[in-house]
VMD Tcl script that builds the backbone (N, CA, C; Angstrom):
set m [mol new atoms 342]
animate dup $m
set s [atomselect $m all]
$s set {name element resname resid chain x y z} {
  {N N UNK 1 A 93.383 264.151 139.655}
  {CA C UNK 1 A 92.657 265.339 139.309}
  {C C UNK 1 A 92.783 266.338 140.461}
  {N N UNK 2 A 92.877 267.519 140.351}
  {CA C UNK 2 A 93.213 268.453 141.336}
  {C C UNK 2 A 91.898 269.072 141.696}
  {N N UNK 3 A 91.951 269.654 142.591}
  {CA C UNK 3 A 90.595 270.540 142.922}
  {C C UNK 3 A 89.650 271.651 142.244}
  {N N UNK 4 A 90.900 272.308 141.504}
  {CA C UNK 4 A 90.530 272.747 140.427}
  {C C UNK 4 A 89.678 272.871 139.531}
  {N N UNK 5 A 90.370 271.286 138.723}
  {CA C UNK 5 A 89.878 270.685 137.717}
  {C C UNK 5 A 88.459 269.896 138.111}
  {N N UNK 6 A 88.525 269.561 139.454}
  {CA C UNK 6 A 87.038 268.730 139.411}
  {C C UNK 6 A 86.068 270.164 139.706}
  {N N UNK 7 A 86.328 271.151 140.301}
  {CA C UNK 7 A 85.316 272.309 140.388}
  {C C UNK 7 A 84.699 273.063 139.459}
  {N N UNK 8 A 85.894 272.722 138.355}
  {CA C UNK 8 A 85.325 273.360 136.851}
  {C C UNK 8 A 84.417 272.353 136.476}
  {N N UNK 9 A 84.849 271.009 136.730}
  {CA C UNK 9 A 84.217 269.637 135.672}
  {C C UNK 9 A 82.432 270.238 136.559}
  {N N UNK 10 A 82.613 269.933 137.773}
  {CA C UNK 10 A 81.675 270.385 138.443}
  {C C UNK 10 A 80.696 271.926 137.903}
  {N N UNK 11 A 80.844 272.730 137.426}
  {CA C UNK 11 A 80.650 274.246 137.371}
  {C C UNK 11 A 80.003 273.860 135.735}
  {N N UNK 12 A 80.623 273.120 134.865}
  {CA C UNK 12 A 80.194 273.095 133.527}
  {C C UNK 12 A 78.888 271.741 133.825}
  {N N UNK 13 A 79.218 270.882 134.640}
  {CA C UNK 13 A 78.365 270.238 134.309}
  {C C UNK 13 A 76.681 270.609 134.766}
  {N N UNK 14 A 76.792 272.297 136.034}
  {CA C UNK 14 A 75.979 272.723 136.181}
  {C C UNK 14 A 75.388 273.807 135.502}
  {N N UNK 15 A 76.435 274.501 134.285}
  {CA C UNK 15 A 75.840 275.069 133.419}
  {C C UNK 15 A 75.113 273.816 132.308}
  {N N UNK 16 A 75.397 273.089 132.256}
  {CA C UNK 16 A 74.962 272.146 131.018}
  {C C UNK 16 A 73.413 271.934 131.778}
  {N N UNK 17 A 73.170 271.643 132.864}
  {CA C UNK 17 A 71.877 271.565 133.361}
  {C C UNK 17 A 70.876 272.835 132.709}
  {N N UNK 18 A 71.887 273.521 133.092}
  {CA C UNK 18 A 71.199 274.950 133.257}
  {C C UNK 18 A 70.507 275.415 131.798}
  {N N UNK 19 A 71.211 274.897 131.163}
  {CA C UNK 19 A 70.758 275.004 129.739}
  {C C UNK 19 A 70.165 273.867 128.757}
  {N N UNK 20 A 69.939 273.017 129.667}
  {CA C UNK 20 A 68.627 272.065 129.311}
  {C C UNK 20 A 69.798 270.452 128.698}
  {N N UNK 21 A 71.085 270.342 129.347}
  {CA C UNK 21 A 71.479 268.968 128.648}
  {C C UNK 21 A 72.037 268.834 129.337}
  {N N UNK 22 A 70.872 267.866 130.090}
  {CA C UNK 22 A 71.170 266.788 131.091}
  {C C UNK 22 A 71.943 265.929 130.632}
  {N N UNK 23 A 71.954 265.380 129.912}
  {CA C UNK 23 A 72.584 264.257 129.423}
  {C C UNK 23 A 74.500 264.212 129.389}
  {N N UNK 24 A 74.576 265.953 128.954}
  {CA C UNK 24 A 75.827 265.936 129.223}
  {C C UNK 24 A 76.364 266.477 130.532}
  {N N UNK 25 A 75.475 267.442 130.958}
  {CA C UNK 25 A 75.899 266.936 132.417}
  {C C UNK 25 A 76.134 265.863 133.174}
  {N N UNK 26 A 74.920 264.618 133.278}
  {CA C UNK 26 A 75.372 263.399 133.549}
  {C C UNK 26 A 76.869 262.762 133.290}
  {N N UNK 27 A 77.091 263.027 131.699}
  {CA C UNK 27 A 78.303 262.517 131.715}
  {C C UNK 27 A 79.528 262.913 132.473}
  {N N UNK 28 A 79.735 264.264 132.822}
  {CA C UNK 28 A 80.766 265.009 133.476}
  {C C UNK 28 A 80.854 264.393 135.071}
  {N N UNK 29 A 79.843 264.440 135.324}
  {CA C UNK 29 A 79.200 263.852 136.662}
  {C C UNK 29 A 79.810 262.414 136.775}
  {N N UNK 30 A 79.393 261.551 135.590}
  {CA C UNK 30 A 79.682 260.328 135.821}
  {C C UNK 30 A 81.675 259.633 135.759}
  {N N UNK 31 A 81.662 260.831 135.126}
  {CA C UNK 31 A 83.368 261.175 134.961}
  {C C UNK 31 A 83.894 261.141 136.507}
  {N N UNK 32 A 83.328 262.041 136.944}
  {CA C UNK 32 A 84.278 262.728 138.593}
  {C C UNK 32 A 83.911 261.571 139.440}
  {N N UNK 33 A 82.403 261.263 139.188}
  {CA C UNK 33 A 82.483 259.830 140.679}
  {C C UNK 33 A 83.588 258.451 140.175}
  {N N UNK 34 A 83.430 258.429 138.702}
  {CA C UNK 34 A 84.653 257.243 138.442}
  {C C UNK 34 A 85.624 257.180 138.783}
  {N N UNK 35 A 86.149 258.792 138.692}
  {CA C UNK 35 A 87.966 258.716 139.056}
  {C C UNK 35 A 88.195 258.471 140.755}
  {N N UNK 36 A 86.434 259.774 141.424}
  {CA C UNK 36 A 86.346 259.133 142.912}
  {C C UNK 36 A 85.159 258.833 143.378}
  {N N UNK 37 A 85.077 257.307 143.665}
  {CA C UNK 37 A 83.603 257.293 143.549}
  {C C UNK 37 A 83.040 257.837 145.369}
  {N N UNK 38 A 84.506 258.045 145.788}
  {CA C UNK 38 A 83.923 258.307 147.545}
  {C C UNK 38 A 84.188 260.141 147.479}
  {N N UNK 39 A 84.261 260.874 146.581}
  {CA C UNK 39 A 83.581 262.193 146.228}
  {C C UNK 39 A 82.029 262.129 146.541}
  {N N UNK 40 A 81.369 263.026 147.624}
  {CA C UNK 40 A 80.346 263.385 148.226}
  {C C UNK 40 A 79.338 264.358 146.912}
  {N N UNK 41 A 80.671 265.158 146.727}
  {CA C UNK 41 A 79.835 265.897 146.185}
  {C C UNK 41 A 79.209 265.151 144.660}
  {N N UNK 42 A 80.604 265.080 143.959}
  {CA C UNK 42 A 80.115 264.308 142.673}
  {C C UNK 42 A 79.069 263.389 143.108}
  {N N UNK 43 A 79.338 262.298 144.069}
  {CA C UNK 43 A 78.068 261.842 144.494}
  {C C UNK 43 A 76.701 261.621 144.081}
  {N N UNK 44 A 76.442 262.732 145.174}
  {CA C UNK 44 A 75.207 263.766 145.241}
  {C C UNK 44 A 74.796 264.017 143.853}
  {N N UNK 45 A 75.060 264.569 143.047}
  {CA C UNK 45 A 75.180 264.992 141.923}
  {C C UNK 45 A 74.528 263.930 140.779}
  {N N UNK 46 A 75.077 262.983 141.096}
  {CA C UNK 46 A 75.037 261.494 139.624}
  {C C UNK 46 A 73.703 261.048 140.752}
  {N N UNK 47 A 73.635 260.519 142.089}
  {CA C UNK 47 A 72.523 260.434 142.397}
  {C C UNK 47 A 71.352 260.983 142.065}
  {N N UNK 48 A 71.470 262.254 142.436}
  {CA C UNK 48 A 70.242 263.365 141.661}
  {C C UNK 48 A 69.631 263.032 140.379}
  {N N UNK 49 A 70.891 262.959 139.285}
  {CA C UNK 49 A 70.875 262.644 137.789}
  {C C UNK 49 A 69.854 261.129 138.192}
  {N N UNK 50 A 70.429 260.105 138.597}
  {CA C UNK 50 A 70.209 258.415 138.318}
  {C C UNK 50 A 68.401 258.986 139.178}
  {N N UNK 51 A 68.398 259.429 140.215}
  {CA C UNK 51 A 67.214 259.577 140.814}
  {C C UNK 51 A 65.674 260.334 139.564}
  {N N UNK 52 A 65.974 260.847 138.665}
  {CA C UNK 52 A 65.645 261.971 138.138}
  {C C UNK 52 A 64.730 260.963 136.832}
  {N N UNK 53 A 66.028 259.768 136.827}
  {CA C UNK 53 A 65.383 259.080 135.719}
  {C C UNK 53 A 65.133 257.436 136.101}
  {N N UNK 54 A 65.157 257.304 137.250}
  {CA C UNK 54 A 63.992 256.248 138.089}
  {C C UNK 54 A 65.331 255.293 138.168}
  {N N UNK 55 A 66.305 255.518 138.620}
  {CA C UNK 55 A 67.344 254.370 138.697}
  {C C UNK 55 A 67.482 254.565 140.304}
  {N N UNK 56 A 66.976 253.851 141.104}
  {CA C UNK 56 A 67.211 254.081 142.652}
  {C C UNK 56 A 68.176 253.164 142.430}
  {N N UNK 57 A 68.252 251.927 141.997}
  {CA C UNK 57 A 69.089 250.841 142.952}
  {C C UNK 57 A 70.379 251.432 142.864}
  {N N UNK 58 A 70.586 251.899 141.291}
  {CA C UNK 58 A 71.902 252.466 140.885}
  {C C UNK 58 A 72.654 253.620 142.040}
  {N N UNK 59 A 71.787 254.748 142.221}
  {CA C UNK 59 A 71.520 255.633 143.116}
  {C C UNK 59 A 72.135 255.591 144.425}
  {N N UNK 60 A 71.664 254.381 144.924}
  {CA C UNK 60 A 71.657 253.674 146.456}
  {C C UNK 60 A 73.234 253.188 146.002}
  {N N UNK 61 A 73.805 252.649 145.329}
  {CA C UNK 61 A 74.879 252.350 145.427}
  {C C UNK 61 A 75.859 253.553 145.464}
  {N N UNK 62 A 75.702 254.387 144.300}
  {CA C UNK 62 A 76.537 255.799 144.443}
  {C C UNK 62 A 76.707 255.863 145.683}
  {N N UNK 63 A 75.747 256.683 146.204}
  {CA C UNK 63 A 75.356 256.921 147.689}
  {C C UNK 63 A 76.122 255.992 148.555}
  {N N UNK 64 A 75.958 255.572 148.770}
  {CA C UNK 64 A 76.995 254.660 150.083}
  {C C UNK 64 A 78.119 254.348 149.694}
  {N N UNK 65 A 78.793 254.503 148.522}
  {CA C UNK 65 A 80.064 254.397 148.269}
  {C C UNK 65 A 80.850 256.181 148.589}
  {N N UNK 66 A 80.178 256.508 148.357}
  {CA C UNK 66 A 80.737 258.310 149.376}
  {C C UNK 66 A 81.109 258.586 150.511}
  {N N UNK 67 A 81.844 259.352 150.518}
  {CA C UNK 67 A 81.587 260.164 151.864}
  {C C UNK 67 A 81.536 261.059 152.106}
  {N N UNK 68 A 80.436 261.711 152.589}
  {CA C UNK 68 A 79.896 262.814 152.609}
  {C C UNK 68 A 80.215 263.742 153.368}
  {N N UNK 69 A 80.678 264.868 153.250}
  {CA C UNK 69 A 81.195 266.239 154.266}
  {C C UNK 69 A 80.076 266.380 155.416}
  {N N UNK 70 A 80.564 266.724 156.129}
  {CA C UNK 70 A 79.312 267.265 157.145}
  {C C UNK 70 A 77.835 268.331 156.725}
  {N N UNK 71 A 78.546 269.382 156.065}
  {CA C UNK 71 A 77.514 269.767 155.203}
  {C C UNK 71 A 76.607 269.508 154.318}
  {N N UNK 72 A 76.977 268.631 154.141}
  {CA C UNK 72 A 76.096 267.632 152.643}
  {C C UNK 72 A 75.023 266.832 153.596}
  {N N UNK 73 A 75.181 266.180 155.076}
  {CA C UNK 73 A 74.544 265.632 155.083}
  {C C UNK 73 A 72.910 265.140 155.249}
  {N N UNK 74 A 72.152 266.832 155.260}
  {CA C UNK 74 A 71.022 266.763 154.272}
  {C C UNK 74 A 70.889 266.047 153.192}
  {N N UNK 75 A 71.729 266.530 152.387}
  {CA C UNK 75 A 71.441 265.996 150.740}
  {C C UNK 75 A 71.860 264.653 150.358}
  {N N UNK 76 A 72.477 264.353 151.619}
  {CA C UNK 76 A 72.951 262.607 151.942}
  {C C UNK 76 A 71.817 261.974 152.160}
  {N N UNK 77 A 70.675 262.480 153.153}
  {CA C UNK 77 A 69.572 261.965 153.918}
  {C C UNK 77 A 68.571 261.940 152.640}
  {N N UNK 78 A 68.272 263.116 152.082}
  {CA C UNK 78 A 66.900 263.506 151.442}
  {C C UNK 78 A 67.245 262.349 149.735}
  {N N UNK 79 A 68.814 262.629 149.069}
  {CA C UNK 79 A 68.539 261.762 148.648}
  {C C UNK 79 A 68.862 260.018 148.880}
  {N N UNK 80 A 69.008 259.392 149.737}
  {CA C UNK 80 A 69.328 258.288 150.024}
  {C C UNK 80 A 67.631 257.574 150.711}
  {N N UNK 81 A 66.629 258.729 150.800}
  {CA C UNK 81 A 65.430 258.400 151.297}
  {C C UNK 81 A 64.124 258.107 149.904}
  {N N UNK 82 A 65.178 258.911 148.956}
  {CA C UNK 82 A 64.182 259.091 148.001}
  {C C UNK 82 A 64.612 257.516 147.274}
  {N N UNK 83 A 65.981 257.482 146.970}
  {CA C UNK 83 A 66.316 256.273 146.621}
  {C C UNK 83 A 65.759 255.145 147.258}
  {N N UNK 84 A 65.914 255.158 148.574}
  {CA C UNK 84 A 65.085 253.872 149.348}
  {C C UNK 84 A 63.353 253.456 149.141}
  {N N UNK 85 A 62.909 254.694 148.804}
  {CA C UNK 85 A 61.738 255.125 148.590}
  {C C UNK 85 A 61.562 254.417 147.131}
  {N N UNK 86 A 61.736 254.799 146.080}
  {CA C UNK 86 A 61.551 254.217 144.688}
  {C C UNK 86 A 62.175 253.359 144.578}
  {N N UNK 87 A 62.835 252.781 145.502}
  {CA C UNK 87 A 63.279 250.821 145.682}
  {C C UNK 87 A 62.043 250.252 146.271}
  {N N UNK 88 A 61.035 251.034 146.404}
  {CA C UNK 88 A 59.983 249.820 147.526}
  {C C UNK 88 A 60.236 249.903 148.722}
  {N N UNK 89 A 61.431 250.350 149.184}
  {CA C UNK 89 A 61.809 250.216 150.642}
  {C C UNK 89 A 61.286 251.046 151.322}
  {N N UNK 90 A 59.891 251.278 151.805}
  {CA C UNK 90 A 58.622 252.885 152.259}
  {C C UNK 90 A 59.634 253.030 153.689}
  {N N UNK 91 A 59.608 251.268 154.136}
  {CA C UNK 91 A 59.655 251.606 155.239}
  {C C UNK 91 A 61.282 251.719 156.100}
  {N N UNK 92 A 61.964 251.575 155.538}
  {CA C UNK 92 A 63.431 251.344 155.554}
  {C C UNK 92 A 63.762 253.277 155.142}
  {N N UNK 93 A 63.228 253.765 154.023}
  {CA C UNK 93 A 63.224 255.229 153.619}
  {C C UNK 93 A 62.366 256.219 154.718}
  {N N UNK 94 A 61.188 255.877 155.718}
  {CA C UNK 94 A 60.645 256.382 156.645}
  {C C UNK 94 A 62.389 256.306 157.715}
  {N N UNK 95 A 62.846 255.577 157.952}
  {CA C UNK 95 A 63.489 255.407 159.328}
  {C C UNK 95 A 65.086 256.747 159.317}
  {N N UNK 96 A 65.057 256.134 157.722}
  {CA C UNK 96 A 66.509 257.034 157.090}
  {C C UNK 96 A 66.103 258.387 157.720}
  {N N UNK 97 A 64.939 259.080 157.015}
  {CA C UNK 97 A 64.807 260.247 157.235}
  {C C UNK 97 A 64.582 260.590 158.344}
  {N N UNK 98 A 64.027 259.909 159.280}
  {CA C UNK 98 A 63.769 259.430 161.325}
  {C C UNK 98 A 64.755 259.761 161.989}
  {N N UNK 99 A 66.026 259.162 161.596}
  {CA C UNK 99 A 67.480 259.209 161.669}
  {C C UNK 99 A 68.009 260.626 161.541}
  {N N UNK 100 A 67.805 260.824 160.490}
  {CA C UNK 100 A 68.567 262.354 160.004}
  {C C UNK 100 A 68.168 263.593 161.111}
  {N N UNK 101 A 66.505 263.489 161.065}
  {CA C UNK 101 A 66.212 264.639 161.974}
  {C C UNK 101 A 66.546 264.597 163.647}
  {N N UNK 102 A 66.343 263.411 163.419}
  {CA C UNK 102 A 66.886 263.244 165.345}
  {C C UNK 102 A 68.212 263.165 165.467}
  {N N UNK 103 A 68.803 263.337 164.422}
  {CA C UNK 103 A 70.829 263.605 164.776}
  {C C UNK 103 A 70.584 265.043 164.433}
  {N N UNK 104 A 69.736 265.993 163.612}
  {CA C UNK 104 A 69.684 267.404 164.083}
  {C C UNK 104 A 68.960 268.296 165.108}
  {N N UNK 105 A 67.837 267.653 165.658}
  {CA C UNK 105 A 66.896 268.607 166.885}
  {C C UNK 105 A 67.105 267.201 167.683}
  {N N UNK 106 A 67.651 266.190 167.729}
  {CA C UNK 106 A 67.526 265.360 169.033}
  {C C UNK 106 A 66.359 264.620 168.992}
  {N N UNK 107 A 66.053 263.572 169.096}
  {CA C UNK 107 A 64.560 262.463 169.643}
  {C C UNK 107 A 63.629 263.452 169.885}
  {N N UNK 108 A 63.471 263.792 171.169}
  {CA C UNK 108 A 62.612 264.131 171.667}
  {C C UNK 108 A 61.791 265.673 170.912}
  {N N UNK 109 A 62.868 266.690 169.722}
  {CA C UNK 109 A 62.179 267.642 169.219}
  {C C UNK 109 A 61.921 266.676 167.821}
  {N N UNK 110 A 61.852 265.592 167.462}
  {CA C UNK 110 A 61.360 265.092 165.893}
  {C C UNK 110 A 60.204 265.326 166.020}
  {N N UNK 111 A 59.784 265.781 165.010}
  {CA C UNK 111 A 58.077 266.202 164.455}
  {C C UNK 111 A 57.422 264.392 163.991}
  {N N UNK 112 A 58.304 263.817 163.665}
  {CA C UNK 112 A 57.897 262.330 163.258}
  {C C UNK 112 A 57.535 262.182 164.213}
  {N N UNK 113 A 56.015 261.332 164.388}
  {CA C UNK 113 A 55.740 260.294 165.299}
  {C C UNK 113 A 56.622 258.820 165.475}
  {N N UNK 114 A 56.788 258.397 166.637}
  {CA C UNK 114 A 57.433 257.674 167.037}
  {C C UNK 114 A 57.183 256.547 166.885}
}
mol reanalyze $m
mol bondsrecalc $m
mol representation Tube
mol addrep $m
């Protein structure tokens, strides 16, 4: 698939949101992580979807089978915390997000208590 083609698959499956069918967005989504499941963005994306309708474990797997651009990796953190989070994992999802901010302001500026 060329870049192209996954930016359109990408672009329709965010008009399909946009206009209330999720469902087929999901599918487009679930299309692009199959062909790559280490696509960040598609990713992100089917996570969101699986997160949306209470599938963390599913979620958590997407997620770590990616790899995520440097830019993404907010949306790497926030959802891979939420996933850990609706697995039960409070405290494993506290550390994720612990992690994230102290690789952006450093330890010592985290607003988290220590």
């Amino acid at each position: 698939m060329t870049a192209e083609e996954r930016q359109f698959l990408l672009t329709a499956a965010w008009l399909f949101v946009r206009h209330g069918q999720q469902h087929r967005a999901r599918a487009l989504v679930e299309a692009l992580t199959e062909a790559d499941p280490r696509d960040g963005v598609s990713a992100a994306a089917l996570a969101e979807f699986m997160l949306a309708e209470g599938e963390g474990f599913e979620a958590l797997k997407v997620l770590r089978a990616a790899d995520f651009p440097p830019e993404l990796a907010r949306a790497e953190a926030i959802l891979e915390t939420r996933a850990l989070a609706m697995t039960g994992r409070t405290e494993e999802s506290a550390k994720r997000w612990k992690r994230f901010l102290e690789s952006r302001k450093g330890r010592g500026r985290s607003w988290i208590a220590q």
